[in-house]
N, C-alpha and C positions, 0 to 999 in steps of 0.2 A: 513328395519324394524329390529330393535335389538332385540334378543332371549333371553336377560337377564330375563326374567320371565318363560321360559320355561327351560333355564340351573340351577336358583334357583327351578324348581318344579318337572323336572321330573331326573337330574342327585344328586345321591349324596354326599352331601357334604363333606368335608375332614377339615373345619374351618368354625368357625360363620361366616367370612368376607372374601369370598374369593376374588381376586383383579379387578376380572369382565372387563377384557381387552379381545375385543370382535375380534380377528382375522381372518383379511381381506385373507394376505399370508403373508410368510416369506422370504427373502432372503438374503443369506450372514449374515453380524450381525445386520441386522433389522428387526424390527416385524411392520406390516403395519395393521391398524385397520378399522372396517370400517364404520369409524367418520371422517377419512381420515386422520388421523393421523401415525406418522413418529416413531419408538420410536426406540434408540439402546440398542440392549440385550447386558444386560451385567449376565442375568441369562441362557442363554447358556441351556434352556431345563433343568435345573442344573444341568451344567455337561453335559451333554447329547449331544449335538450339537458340535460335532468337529472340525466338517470343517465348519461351519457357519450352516445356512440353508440353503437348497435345491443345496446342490453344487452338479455340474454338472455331475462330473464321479459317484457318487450315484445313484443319480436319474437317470441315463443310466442304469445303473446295475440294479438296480431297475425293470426298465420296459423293460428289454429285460428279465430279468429270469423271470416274469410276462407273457410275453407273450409264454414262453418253459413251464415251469410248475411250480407249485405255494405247491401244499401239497400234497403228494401222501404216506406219512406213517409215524409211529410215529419216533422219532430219533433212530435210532443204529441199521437200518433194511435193511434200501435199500442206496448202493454206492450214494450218489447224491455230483455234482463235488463241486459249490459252498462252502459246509459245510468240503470236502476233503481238499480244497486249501485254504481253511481261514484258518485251522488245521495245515498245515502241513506249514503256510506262519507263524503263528505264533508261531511254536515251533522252527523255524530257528533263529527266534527272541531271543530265551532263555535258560536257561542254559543248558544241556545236562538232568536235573534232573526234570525238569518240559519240558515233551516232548507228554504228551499226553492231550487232552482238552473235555472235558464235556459238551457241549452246550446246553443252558437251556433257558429263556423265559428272566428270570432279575436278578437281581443283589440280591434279597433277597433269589431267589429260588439257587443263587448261594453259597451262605452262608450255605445254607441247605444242599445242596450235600456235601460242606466243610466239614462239621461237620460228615454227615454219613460217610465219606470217612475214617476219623479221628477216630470214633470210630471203625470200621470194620478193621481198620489196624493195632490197636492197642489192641482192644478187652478192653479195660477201657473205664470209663466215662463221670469223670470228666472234665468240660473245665474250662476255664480260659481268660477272656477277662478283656477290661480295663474298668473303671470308666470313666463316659464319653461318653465311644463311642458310636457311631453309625452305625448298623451293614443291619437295614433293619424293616421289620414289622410282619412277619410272628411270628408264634410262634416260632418257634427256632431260626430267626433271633433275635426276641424279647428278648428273655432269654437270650442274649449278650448284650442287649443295658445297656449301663449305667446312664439310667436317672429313676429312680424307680419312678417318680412323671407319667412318661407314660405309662409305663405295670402294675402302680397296679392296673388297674379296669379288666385290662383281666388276670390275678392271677387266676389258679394255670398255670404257662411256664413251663418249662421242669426241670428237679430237676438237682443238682451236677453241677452247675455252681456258680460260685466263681470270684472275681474280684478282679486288681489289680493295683494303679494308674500307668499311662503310662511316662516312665523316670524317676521311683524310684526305682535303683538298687536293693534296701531292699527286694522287693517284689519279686524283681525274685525268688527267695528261695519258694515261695509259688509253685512254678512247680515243682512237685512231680514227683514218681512211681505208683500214680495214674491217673494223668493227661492224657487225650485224646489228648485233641488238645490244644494249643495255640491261642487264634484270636484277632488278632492285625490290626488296620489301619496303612500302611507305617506311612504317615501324617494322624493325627487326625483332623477329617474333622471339624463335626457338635462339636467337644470342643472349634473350634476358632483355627482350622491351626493348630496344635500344631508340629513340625517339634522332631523329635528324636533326643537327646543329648549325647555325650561322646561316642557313638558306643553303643547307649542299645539296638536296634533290633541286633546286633552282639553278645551278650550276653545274652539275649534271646535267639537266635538259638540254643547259649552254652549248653547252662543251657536245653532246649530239648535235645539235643541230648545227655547229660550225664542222665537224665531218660526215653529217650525212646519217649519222647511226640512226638507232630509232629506240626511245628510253620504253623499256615495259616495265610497270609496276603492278607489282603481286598485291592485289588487296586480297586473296583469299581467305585471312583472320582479322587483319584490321577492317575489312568493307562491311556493309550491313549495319552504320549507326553503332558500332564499338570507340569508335573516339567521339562520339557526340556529331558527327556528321555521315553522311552515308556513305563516302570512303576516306579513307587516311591524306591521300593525297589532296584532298579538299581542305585540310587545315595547312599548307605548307605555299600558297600560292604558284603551283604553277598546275602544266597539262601535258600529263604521258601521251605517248605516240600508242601506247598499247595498255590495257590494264586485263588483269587476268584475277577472274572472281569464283567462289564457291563457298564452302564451307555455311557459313549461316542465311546463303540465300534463299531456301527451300524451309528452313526450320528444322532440318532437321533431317530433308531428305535429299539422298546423293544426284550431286549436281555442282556444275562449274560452267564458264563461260569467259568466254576473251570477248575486247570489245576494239574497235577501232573507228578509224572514218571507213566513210560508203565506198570508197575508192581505192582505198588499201582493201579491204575487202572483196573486193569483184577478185583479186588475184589470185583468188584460192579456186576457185570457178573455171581457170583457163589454163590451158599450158603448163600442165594437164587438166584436165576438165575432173571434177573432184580429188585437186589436189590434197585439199581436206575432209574426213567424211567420217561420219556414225552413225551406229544402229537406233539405239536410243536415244540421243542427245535432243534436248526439246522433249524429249516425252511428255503427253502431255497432263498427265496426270502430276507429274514435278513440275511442270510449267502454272501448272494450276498453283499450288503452293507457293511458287515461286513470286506468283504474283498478289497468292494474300498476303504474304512475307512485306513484299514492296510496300502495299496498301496501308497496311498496319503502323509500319515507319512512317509514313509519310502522312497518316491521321491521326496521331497519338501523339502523346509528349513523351514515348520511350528516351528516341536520343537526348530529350533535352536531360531527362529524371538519370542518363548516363552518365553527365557530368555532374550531376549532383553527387550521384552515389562516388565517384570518383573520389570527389572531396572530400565524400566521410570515410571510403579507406585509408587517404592520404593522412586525413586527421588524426585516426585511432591505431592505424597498424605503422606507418612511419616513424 
């Protein structure tokens, strides 16, 4: 019996026409329906599903920290290992400068911690993202997006943000001595891919670090081995002040994370003392996932078999 009448009346909606694909289960890259139909995801949870669905070293992890324990307090209270060894498995990952990690619910609430982070460090206001992008949905995610046809019914967003098109040197110059943060997508996702030209997140960084700003990069869709490396920013030569992550770090289950130095971080701790703070964040049941997710990447030849398959779309659909 299909629930298409009770997911149109009692869930709701996010578009007039939602795609009403009624899922049977998942596995690997298919979604299985229950018309009894076959379908290959090539929408990936979007973004979201790393290692396909329900892959196997997850879903162990999954139900084995399920059955030890599931919720036992808000984040940044009690030692719990899962959320310890995802932290410390991903800052081995990256630069020396982004060595400590914030674990949050999702990719938008990650964006928001970005931004306090950013003004608390720098005690200015203003931000600066691009024309275009796509940062998430919240209000302060919102006040970054660059599509004004979306946020103007929920008008007034957060004041002293400023925009700037993405790979027009000209505009670097708009990053001031006033500037907060910078927020930038490695790859510009929801503009249509837009890959960086001529070294301009290098110049970017520049251009921060001669007034002080602090550059955050959104890997929440490029991060997780989508460009063949575990974030976007690692094929472009340089090192964000802030990188803010989600989407396919879990596999599939919801979860985000901001990352920074150890020192920019104590800031969130003091003056006010839980400047920052969540219920779930770290849960460790998604910590768990989060760090067979890591695992998986970083023992497999996934990223590498990324740029192959690359190739063969470039080849055949170009």
């Amino acid at each position: 019996m299909t629930q298409e009448k009770d997911f149109l009346k009692y869930q709701a909606p996010t578009s007039p026409y939602p795609r009403l694909l009624e899922v049977e289960r998942a596995e690997g890259s298919y979604i299985y329906t229950t018309d009894g139909k076959k379908y290959l995801d090539f929408v990936a949870g979007v973004s979201a599903c790393t290692l396909g669905h329900c892959h196997p070293a997850v879903v162990k992890a999954i139900q084995e920290q399920c059955a030890t324990y599931m919720h036992v307090m808000v984040y940044g209270e009690y030692i719990q290992k899962p959320a310890v060894d995802f932290c410390k498995l991903l800052a081995e990952q990256l630069p020396p400068e982004l060595n400590t990690t914030y674990l949050v619910n999702s990719g938008t609430e990650a964006i928001e911690g970005s931004v306090k982070l950013a003004k608390r460090a720098t005690g200015r206001t203003q931000l600066i993202a691009a024309k275009n992008a796509y940062h998430g949905n919240t209000q302060g995610s919102m006040s970054l997006m660059g599509y004004e046809e979306r946020k103007r019914a929920y008008r007034p967003l957060i004041p002293d943000v400023d925009f700037i098109e993405f790979n027009n040197e000209a505009d670097i110059l708009k990053i001031t001595e006033r500037t907060a943060g910078v927020v930038l997508e490695s790859i510009q996702g929801g503009a249509g891919f837009i890959e960086p030209q001529n070294d301009y997140l290098i110049k970017v960084k520049r251009r921060c670090e001669e007034v002080g700003a602090l550059l955050i990069i959104d890997e929440i869709q490029p991060g997780f081995g989508r460009t063949g490396k575990l974030f976007g920013f690692q094929n472009y030569g340089f090192t964000p002040d802030i990188i803010a992550i989600g989407k396919g770090m879990a596999s599939g289950m919801p979860v985000g994370a901001f990352v920074s130095s150890y020192e920019r971080m104590q800031l969130l701790a003091n003056s006010p003392k839980m400047g920052h703070i969540t219920t779930f964040g770290g849960n460790p049941v998604i910590a768990a996932a989060s760090l067979a997710t890591l695992n998986q990447l970083l023992t497999t030849d996934l990223m590498a078999q990324t740029l192959e398959k690359e190739k063969l779309f470039r080849k055949y659909l170009q």
